[in-house]
Each structure stands twice: as C-alpha cells, then as structure tokens.
NUSE-844207 format. One record per residue (C-alpha): residue in three letters; x, z, y. Coordinates in steps of 0.2 Angstrom, whole numbers, padded with zeros to 4 digits, always signed. Each point is the difference from the previous one (the first is absolute). Example, Ala and Ser with C-alpha at 12.3 -4.5 7.8 and 13.67 -1.06 7.14 Angstrom:
<recs>
ALA+0062+0039-0022
SER+0006-0003+0017
</recs>
This chain:
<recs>
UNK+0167-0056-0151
UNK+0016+0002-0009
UNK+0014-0014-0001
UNK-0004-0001-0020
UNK-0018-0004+0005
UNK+0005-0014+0012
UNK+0010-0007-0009
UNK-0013+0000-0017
UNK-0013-0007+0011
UNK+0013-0014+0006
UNK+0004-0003-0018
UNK-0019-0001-0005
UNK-0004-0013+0015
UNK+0015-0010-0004
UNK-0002-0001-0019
UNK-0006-0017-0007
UNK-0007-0006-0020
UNK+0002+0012-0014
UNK-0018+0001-0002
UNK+0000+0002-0017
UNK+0015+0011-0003
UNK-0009+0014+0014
UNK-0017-0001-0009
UNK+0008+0003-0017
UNK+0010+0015+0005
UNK-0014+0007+0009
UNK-0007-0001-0018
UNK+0013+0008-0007
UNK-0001+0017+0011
UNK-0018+0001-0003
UNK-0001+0000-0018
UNK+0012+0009-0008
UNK-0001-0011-0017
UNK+0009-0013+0006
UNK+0018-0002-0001
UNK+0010+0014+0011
UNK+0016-0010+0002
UNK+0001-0018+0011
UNK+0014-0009-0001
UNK+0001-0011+0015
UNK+0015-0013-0003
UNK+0003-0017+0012
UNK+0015-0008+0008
UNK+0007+0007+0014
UNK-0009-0006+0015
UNK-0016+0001-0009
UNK-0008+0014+0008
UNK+0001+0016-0010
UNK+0003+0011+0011
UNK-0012-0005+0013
UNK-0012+0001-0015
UNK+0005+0017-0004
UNK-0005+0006+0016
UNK-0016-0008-0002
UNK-0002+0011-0017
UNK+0004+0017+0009
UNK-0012-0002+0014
UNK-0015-0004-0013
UNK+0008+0016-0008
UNK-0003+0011+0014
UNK-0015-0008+0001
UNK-0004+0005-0016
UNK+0005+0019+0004
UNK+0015+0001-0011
UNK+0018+0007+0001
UNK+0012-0013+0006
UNK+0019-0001-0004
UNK+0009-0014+0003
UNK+0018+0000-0006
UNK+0012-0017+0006
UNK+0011-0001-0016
UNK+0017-0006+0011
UNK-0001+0017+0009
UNK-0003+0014-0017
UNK+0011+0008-0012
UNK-0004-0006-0015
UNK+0001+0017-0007
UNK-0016+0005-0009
UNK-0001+0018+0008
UNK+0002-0008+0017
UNK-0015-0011+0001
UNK-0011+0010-0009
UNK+0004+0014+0013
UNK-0002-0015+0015
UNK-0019+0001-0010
UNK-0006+0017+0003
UNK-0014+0001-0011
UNK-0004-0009-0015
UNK-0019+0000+0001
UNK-0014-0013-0003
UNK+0001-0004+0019
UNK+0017-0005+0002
UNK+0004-0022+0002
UNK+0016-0001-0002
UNK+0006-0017+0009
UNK+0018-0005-0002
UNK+0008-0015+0006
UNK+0014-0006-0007
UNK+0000+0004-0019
UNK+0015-0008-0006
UNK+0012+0015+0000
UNK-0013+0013-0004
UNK-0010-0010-0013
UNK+0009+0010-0017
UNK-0001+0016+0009
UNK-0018-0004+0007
UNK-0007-0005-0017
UNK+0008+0013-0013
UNK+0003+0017+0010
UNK-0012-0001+0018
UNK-0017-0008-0002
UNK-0002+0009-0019
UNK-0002+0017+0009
UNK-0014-0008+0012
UNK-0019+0005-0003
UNK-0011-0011-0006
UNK-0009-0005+0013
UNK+0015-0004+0012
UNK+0002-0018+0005
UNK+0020-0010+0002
UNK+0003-0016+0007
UNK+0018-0007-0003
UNK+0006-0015+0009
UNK+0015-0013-0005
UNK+0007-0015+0001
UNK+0001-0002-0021
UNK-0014+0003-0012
UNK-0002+0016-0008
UNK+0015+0002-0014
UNK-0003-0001-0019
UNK+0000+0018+0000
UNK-0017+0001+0012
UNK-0009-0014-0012
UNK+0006+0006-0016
UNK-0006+0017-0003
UNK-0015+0001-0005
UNK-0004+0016+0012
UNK+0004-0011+0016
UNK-0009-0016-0006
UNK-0017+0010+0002
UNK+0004+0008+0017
UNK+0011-0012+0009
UNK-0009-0015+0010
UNK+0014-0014+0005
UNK-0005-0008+0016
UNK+0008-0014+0006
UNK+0001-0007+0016
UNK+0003-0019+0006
UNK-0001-0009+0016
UNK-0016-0002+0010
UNK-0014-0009-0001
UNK+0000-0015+0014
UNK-0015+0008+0010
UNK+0009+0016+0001
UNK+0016-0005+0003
UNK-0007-0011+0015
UNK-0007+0015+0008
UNK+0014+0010-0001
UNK+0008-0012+0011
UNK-0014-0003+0011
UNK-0002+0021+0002
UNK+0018+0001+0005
UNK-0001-0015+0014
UNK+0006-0016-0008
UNK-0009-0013+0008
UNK-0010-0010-0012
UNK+0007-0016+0000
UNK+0016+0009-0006
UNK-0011+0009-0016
UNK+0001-0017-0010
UNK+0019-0002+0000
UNK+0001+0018-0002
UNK-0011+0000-0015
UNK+0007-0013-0007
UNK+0022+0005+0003
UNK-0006+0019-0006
UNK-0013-0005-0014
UNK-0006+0017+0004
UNK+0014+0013-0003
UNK-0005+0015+0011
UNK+0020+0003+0007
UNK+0000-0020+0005
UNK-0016+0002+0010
UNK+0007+0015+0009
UNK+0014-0007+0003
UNK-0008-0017+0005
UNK-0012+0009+0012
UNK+0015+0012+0009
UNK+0011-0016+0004
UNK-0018-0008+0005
UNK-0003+0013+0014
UNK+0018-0005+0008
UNK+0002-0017-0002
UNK-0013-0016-0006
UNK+0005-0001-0020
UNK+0004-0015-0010
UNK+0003-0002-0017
UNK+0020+0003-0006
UNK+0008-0013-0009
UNK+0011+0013-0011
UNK-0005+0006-0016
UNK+0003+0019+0002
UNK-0017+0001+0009
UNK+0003+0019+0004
UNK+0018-0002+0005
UNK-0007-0013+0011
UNK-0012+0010+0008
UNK+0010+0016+0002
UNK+0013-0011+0012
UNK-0014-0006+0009
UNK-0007+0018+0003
UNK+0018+0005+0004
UNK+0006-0013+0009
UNK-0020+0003+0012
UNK+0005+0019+0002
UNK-0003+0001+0020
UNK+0016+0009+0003
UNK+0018+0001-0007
UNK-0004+0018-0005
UNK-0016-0005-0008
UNK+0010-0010-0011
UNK+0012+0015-0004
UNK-0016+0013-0004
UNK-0005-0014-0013
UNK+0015-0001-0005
UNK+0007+0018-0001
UNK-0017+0003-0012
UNK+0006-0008-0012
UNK+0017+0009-0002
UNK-0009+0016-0002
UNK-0011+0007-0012
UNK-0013+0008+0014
UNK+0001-0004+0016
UNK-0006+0014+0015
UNK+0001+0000+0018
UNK+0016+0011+0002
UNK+0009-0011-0015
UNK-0005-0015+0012
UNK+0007+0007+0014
UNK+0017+0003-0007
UNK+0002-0017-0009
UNK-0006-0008+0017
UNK+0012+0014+0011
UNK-0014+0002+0013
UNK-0009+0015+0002
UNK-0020-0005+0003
UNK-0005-0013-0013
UNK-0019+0004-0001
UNK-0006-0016+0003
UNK+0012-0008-0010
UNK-0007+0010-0015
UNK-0018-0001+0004
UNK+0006-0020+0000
UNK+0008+0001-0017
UNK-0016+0011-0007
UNK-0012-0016+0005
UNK+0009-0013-0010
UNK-0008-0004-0016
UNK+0016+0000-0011
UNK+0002+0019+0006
UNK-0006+0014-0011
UNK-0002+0018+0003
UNK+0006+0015-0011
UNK+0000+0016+0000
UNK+0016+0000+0010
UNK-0001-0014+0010
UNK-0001-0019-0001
UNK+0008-0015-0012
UNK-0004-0016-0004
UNK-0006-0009-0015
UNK+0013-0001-0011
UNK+0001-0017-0001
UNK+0002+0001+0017
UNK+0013+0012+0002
UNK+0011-0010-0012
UNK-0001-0016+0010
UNK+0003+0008+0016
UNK+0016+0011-0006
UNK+0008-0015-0008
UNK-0003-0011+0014
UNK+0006+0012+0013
UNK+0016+0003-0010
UNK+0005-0017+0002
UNK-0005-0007+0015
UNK+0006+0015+0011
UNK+0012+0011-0011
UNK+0003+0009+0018
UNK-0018+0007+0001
UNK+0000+0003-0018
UNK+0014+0013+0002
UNK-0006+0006+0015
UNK-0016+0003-0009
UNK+0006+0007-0012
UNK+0013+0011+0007
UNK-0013+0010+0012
UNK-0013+0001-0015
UNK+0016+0011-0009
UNK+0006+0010+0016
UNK-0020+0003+0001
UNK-0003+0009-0016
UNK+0019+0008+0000
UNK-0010+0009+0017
UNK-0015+0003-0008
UNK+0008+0007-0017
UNK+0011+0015+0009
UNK-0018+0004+0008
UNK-0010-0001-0014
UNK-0008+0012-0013
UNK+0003-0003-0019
UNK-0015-0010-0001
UNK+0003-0010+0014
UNK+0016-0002-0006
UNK-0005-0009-0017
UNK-0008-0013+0009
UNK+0014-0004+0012
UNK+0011-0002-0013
UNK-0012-0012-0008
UNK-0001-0010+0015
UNK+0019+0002+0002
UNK+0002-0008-0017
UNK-0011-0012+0004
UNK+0007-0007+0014
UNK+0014-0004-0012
UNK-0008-0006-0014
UNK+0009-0016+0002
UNK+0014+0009-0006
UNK+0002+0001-0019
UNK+0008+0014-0002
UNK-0013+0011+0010
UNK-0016-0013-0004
UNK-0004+0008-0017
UNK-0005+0016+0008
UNK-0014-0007+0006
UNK-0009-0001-0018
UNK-0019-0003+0002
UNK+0002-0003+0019
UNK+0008-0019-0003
UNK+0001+0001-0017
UNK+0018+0004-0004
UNK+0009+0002-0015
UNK-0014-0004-0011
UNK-0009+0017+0003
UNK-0015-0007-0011
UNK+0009+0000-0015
UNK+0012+0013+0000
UNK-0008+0018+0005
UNK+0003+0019-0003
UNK-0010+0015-0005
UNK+0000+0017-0007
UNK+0004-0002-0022
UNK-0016+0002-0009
UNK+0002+0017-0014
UNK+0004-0009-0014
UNK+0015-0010+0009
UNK+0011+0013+0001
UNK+0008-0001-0017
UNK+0005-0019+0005
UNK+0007+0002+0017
UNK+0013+0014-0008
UNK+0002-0012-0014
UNK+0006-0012+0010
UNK+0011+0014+0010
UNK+0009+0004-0017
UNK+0001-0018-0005
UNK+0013-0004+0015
UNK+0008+0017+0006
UNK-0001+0010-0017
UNK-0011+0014-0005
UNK+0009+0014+0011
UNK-0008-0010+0017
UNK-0017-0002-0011
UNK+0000+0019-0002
UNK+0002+0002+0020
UNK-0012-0014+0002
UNK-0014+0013-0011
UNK+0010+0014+0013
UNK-0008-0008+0013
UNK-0016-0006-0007
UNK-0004+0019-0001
UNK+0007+0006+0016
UNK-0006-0014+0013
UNK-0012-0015-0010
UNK-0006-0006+0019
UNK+0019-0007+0000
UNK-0003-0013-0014
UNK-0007-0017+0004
UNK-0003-0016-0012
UNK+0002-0016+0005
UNK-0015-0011-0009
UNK+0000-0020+0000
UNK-0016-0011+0002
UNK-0007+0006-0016
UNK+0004+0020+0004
UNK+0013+0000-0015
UNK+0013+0011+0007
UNK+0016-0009+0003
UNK+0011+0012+0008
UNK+0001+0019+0006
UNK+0009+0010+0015
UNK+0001+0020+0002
UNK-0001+0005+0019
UNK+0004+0019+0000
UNK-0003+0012+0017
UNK+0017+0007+0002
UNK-0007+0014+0011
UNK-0012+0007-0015
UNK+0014+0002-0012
UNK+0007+0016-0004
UNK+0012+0009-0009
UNK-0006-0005-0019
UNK+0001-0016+0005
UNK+0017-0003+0006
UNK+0003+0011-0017
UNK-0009-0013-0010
UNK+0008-0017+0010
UNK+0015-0001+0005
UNK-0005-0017+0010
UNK-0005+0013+0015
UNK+0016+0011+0001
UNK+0011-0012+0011
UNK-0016-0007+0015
UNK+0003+0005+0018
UNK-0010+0015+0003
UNK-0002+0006+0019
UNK-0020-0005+0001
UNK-0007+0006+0015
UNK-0018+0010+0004
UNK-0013-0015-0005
UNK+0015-0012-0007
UNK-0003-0007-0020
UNK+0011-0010-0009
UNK-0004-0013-0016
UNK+0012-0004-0013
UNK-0005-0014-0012
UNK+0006+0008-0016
UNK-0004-0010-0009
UNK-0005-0023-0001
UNK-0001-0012-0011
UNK-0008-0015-0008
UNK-0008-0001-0019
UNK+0014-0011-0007
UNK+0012-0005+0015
UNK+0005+0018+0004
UNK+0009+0000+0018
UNK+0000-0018+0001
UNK-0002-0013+0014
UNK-0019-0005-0003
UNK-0018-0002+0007
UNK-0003+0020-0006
UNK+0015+0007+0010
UNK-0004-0011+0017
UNK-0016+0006-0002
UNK+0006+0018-0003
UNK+0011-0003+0015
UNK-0014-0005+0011
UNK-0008+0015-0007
UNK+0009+0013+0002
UNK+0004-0006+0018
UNK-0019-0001+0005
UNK+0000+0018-0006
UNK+0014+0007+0009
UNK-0006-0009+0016
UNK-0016+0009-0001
UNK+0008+0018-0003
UNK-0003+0011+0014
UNK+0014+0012+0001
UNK+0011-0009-0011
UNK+0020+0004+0002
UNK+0008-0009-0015
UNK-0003-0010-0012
UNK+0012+0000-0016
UNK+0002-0015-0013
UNK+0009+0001-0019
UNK+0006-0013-0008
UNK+0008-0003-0018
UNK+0012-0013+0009
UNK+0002+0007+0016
UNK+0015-0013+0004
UNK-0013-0015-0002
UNK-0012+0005+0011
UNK+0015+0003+0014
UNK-0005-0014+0010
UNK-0018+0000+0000
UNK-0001+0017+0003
UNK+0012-0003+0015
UNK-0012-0014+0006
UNK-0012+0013+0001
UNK+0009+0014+0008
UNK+0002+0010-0014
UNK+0013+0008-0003
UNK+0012+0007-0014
UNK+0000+0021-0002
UNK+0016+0000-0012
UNK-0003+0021-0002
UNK-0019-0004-0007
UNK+0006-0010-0014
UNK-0005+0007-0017
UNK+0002+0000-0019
UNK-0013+0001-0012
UNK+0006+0000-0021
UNK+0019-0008+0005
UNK-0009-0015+0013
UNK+0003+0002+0017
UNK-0013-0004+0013
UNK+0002-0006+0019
UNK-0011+0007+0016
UNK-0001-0009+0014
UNK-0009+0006+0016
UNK-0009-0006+0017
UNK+0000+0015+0013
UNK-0017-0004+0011
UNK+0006+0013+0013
UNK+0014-0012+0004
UNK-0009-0016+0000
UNK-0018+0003+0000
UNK-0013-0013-0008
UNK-0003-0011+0016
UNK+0019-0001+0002
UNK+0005-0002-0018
UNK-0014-0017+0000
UNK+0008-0007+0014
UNK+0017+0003-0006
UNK-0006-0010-0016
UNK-0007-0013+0011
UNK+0014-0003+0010
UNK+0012+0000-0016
UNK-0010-0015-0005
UNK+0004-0007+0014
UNK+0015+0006+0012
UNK-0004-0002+0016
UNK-0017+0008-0004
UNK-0012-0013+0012
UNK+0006-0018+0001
UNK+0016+0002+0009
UNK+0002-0001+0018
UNK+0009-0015+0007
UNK+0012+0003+0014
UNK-0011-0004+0015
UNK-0014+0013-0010
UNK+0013+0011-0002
UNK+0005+0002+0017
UNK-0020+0002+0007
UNK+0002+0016-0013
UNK+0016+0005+0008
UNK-0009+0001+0017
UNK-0017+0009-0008
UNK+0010+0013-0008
UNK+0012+0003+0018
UNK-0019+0001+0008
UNK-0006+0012-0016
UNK+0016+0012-0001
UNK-0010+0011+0014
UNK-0014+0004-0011
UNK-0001+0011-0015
UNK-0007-0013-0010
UNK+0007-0016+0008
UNK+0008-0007-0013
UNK-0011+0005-0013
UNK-0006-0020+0000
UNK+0015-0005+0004
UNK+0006-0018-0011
UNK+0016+0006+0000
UNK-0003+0013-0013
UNK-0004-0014-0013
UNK+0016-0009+0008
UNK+0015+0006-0010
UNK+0005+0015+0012
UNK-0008+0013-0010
UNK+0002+0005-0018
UNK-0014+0000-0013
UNK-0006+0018-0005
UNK-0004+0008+0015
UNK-0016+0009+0008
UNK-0007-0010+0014
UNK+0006+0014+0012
UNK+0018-0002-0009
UNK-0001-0019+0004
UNK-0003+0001+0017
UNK+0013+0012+0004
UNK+0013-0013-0010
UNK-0006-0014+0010
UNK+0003+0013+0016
UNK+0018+0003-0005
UNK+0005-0020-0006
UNK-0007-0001+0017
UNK+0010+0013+0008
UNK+0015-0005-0008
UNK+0000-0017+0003
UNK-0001+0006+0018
UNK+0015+0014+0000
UNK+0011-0017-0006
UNK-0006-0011+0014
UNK+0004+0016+0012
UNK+0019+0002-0011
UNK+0003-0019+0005
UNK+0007-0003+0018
UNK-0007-0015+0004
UNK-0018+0006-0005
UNK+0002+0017+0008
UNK-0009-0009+0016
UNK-0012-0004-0012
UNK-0003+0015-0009
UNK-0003+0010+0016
UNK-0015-0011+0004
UNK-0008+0000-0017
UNK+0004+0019-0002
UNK-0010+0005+0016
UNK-0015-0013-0002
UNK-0002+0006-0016
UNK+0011+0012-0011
UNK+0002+0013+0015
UNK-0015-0010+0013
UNK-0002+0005+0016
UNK-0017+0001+0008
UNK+0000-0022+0004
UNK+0011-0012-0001
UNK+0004+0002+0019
UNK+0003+0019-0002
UNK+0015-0009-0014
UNK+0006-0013+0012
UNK+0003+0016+0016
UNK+0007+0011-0015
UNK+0012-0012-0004
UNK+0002-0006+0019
UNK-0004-0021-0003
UNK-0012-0009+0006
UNK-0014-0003-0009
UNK+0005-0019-0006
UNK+0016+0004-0007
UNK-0008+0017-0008
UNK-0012-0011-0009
UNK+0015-0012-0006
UNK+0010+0014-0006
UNK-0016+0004-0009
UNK-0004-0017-0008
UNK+0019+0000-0005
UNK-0002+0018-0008
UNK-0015-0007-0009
UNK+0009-0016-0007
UNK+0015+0011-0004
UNK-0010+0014-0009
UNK-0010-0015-0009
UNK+0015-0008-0008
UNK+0007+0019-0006
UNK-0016+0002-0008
UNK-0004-0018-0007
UNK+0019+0001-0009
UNK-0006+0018-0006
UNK-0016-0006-0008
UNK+0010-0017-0009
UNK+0013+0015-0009
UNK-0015+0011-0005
UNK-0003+0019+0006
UNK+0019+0008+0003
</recs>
C-alpha cells in the first residue's frame, strides 16, 4: 500500500457529517446533466478541504481522472495550469483548493477549454463573485455549496472518535457550537491535559495556546511553531529550523495534530491557525522568532544554489513567504496571501482589436515617433506586449517586454532605445528590456497600475531561467532615481535615448551580480536594516562564538546572525556574504593582534580558531601555558574580538 493510500483511508475513517454534500456530488459525476462546476465556499475552519478529499476519493471511486490543483502554490498563468491538467477529456475532476487568486483566470480562460463531461469543485472562504452568478452561461452550470458548522450529533462524535472523554463533549459542544477547527483543536489539547472551558473570547487563539503551551517538549513547541513561519513544512526544513539532525519523530508528531495539513510539499496549518501562532510567537519570544526565521532563510539560500529552475521557482516562493510580513516584498506573494489586490488588477495577452488603442495611448504621451516603434515591435516580437485589465477586463494599462537576445540588426536600425544596453550575454544568458509602460490616462505615474506593473514585471523576471539583465525606460528617469535605487537598480547613463527631440532614461538590474534569492533578501533587509530583529549584546556575543566555531567549515557561517548584523553590505551572493563576514572577522582579529596589550590575547584566539590546532591542549603546549591561563587568554580574545565587532556592526559594513 502506498503512503497516498494510507493516508486516504485515514481521512475517510476520520471524516465526520457532510452527508448530504457526498451524496449530491456523487450525483453530479453520474449524470452528466447536472451542473459541471461546485462552488464550495465557508469560513475558514469550516472544513473544505477535508471535504475535498472526501470528493476525490468518491472520484476515484467513480473511475475518473483526478487533478487537484492548491491555488496558494500555482502560477496563475493560464498556460500553466492547463498544462498541470494533461488532458482535457470527459474523465478529468478537476479539484482546486483555494480559488481566490485563480477564480478570474479559472472562470474566463481554463475551465472553457474543459469537455463537457468533466467535473470542477472550487473551494473559498467568500461566495462565488458576481461575475460566477451573473452570466447567464455559469448560472446553468455552476452549483454553489455552502458549508456551516456541524450538526450536534456529529460534531459529538468527532470528539468522542478522537478520545475526548464524554463528560468533556457537552462543554465542548457547547464552547465550539460545532466549528470543525475548534473541535480539533478542543480534542488535541484533550488528549494532553483534562479541558475546561476558556474564559476569553478568541476561542481559537485560546485553544491554540493551550495546545502550545501542552506540547510535550520545548522542541515540540518550536516544530509548531516554525510551521507557521513557513509556507510548507518537511523533515529536512524541520531539522534546520530546530538545528538537529534526526527529527523524524518530531515530524510524525507535527503530521498527527489536527490543525496540520498535508500538501504537496509538505505540511502547514490552517490558516487561521498559522496567523495566530506567527503573531503570538513574534511577541512573546522575539528571540525564537528570529531564530526561526533566520535558519528557515539560510535553509533555502542552501537549497536554491542546489536546485534546478523549477526547484528554484518554489524556493523563491517560500523565500518570499517567509517575509511576507515585509511590505515591500509581501505583494509578490499575489494569490498566495492575497497581496496587492491580485483579484482585481490582472494581465493578459491584448485581444486583436486592442491594438489600435494601446499605440493610441503610446502616441498620446511620447508622440507619434515612439507609437511607430511601438507598431515596430508589434510586428517583430507581439509575445512582448501585455495589458493590464481591471475587475471588469477593460484595459487600464499596457507594458512591452522585449527579449534583447532575439533582436537583430533591423531592429537596432529601427530603435534606437537598444543601441546603448550592456551586451556580453553569455551561452544560455537572456536579457528583458521593458521598452515600453504605461497607464491609460496617468502615463508614468505613481498609482495602483504601476505598483502592479512593478509587482509584475518582478514576478516575471524572477521566474526567467537564464536571465542576465533586466533593463527599465523611463520618460523621467531622475524621478524614479530612488526607487529604483531601493530596488537595486541601477542607472546605465550610455543606454539613455532620444526619440523625436524627448530623451528617455534606462535603468538596469544585472541578475549575475545579485541573483533573485539574493536581490529579495537584499529588499527585505532594506525594509528593515538589521535584516532579523536585531541582536542584543549578549545575542551578539553567542553569534561571535558560533561563527569562531563555524570559521572551520566551508559553509559555517552560512546561518551565521551576524550576516543580518551590520557587518556585511546588502547586494551580495550568499557565498559573497559569507566570505565579508570572514574578513570583518579577520580583521577585527589582525587589530586585536596590531594592539600590544591584546597580543596575548590574539595568540590564543588565533590558534583555537583563526589558525586551530588539533585541541585546545595542543594550543595551550604550542603557546607553552598551562591550560587555565590558556583558556583565560582565550575568554579575553573572545571578549576583546566581541567589542571590535559589536563597534563594527553600530557604524554599518566598512
């Protein structure tokens, strides 16, 4: 028996209610006049998911095709998910939880291609939009199926089938009124300690510091906690954020607990869950937060040098993720938290007959010289242009995103926007150049359309294998000096152009220099300086003594705090960072030896760790003391090399 068949036949023993919802979509597959589409919508917590599991075994059952797409973890790019379909036959039941960012692109350009016979189940926490209930098409084959709490007979046996005594099942009952996540919650804190009814109103927030506060270990606590930093959670993610090498039962643990989904790469909890846990954990240990969250970094900086392009697309998702606190870095995460409005604002190829406005609205702002250029290109590359659409679809905006490595000669006749770009691709190596961006009616302006088109344009580049530079133009180039600097891009004076008398600015972002991972953390720690919450002195000094105890292995310091500590500048590879950290290290040490009265010192520290010897012992006969005074020396060199770094990190990186 497979793991998927375990773990279907644990969800099937452990399901509970829904009896009418099960028999209708069994309905539903056998008889292909009935609505195609379900819309399952309920509040979080409600049980969607566990229903949707419910609706794919019945589907296998039922000898069809299953696909089951999680809508935090898929491009919402058309072309994407109907290639994550395979076929588009009457077999296939599409299952897909987590409609919210994917519903526009779902509903106008995936499930039209689907045969007839196929069936779709959608889950979220809202209704179906006004766009789902007011076409007339939809209204005949969508099914909306909404979901509440349980009834009392079945919420009482859930609790009874997970162990909670029976005298607890009428407080239960009554404190949960039947909410599926409270009942799991009540009957995991059950099974660890008798349960009484919380005074407090946030009944979950209640019950999750009860569940954490019964973990039966320290580092119990912490796998619960580090889950809800991360978007998935696996065994080797767990053993980095937890610094331990076997943590098999700790994960079989965290995979029992009935706030803990799996995914198809790895666990999380509820999001409801997830939310109280993170904040709760931020406050009351700001310590274990950044510890947290500094492994989970240093864990997928690892994994991205070793990764395929694939591979790497998620790591940057989770990377983005595990900052999506920050506001710089959160809207990236579109559909995946729901950033930036990703609902309303979308972008897709122009249809035929909106190509006259988009170079109407070129001519309108830059003259009709760049409108000819913008028709040069239509011709030569139309993949390039993309519209931005609002809630309705009306186009509100446009943006040109050329492949400079497919131009040619006639082109760089025709533009003169491509004479002045760094050249020097290497075998494999593309560059973009957004030649052209704007909004109907604002132009270049600061506005909802150009952070979108920011957003954008970044996802894209991100998710460019091969990608060398990217290049920006600007009508105002001095305006956007700043941002772009925020953004580590950076001004190419030799690319500027002239087009009819106006002259235009490029600025540019080398990926070579400071690839994707290391360009999102060097926006996260401009957000915030000292990058994690900053180190007080007495944390400062333990990440002294790990890095001394690190400098021996080629990839000590690659978790080291002090990268995030002041001592090393923004815009480096990981590989770059460490070997900064290595010489503010080293030359903090080379003045401690310059100093007469540290020399003593120095010589202690510089053979325990900078030059070691085999043991400390082997240091102490080297330097002919006995072993207390060698181990004082040492302490002193400690101290001594603390202070030189700690004064280091208050001035900033040189």
């Amino acid at each position: 028996m497979r793991w998927a068949d375990r773990l279907a036949a644990a969800r099937r023993q452990g399901f509970v209610g829904r009896a009418a919802e099960l028999t209708r979509f069994g309905a539903l597959l056998a008889d292909p006049d009935e609505p195609r589409v379900v819309y399952v919508h309920g509040p979080g917590g409600v049980g969607k998911t566990a229903l949707l599991h419910q609706f794919a075994w019945l589907a296998g059952q039922a000898g069809r095709r299953l696909v089951w797409l999680d809508g935090r973890e898929v491009q919402p790019d058309a072309e994407t998910v109907v290639g994550l379909l395979g076929s588009l036959e009457d077999d296939l039941v599409l299952l897909v939880d987590g409609v919210e960012g994917l519903d526009r692109l779902l509903r106008e350009e995936v499930l039209p291609r689907l045969a007839a016979g196929a069936v779709v189940v959608l889950t979220g926490r809202d209704r179906p939009s006004a766009q789902w209930r007011a076409d007339p098409g939809w209204r005949e084959l969508v099914e909306v199926m909404p979901l509440g709490n349980l009834a009392e007979a079945e919420a009482s046996k859930l609790l009874l089938d997970r162990g909670v005594p029976a005298g607890d099942c009428g407080p239960a009952l009554a404190f949960t009124r039947g909410h599926p996540l409270a009942l799991a919650l009540v009957a995991d804190v059950a099974a660890q300690r008798p349960f009484s009814v919380a005074e407090a109103p946030e009944v979950v927030k209640s019950l999750l510091r009860g569940l954490v506060d019964s973990a039966p270990s320290p580092q119990h606590r912490l796998a619960i906690e580090g889950s809800a930093l991360v978007l998935s959670m696996t065994e080797p993610l767990l053993a980095a954020l937890l610094d331990q090498p076997d943590v098999g039962g700790l994960f079989e643990w965290l995979r029992g607990l009935s706030v803990i989904e799996p995914g198809p790469r790895g666990l999380f909890p509820h999001d409801l869950v997830r939310d109280v846990l993170a904040t709760e954990l931020r406050w009351r240990d700001p310590p274990a937060h950044a510890a947290l969250h500094r492994r989970a970094a240093a864990y997928y900086r690892g994994q991205f040098d070793r990764a395929d392009p694939q591979e790497r697309m998620a790591l940057l998702l989770d990377f983005v993720y595990l900052h999506r606190d920050r506001s710089v870095l959160g809207p990236f995460l579109g559909p995946v938290t729901g950033g930036l409005d990703s609902r309303r604002l979308w972008a897709s190829a122009p249809h035929p007959g909106e190509w006259p406005l988009l170079r109407a609205w070129v001519a309108r702002h830059e003259g009709a010289g760049s409108a000819a250029l913008f028709g040069h290109w239509q011709s030569r590359q139309p993949e390039a242009t993309s519209v931005v659409r609002d809630g309705q679809g009306t186009p509100v905006g446009c943006y040109v995103l050329l492949n400079v490595e497919q131009t040619d000669a006639a082109d760089h006749a025709a533009d003169p926007a491509l004479a002045g770009l760094p050249g020097g691709l290497g075998p494999g190596e593309r560059a973009t150049f957004v030649r052209f961006w704007l909004e109907d009616d604002a132009y270049q302006q600061v506005g909802e359309v150009q952070t979108f088109l920011a957003v954008q344009l970044s996802r894209t580049y991100l998710s460019s294998p091969g990608l060398a530079w990217t290049f920006l133009t600007f009508a105002d180039p001095d305006f956007w000096a700043d941002g772009c600097a925020y953004l580590d891009y950076h001004r190419i004076g030799a690319a500027d152009f002239t087009v009819a008398g106006r002259t235009y600015g490029v600025y540019g972002h080398d990926w070579r220099t400071v690839p994707p991972l290391a360009w999102l953390s060097l926006l996260a720690q401009r957000e915030d300086p000292a990058g994690a919450p900053a180190l007080d002195r007495e944390q400062f000094a333990q990440a002294v003594k790990d890095a001394l105890r690190g400098l021996g292995r080629a990839e000590g310091l690659r978790d080291s705090p002090l990268l995030e500590a002041g001592l090393v500048p923004g815009g480096l590879g990981d590989s770059e960072r460490a070997a900064a950290l290595r010489e503010a290290i080293a030359g903090a040490a080379a003045e401690l030896e310059a100093s007469p009265r540290d020399r003593r010192a120095f010589r202690a520290l510089h053979h325990t760790y900078l030059r070691p010897a085999a043991t400390q012992q082997a240091a102490a006969d080297l330097l002919d003391l006995p072993m207390s005074t060698f181990r004082r020396h040492l302490a002193e060199g400690i101290e001594r090399l603390t202070d030189l770094l700690w004064q280091r990190a208050r001035h900033g990186p040189g």
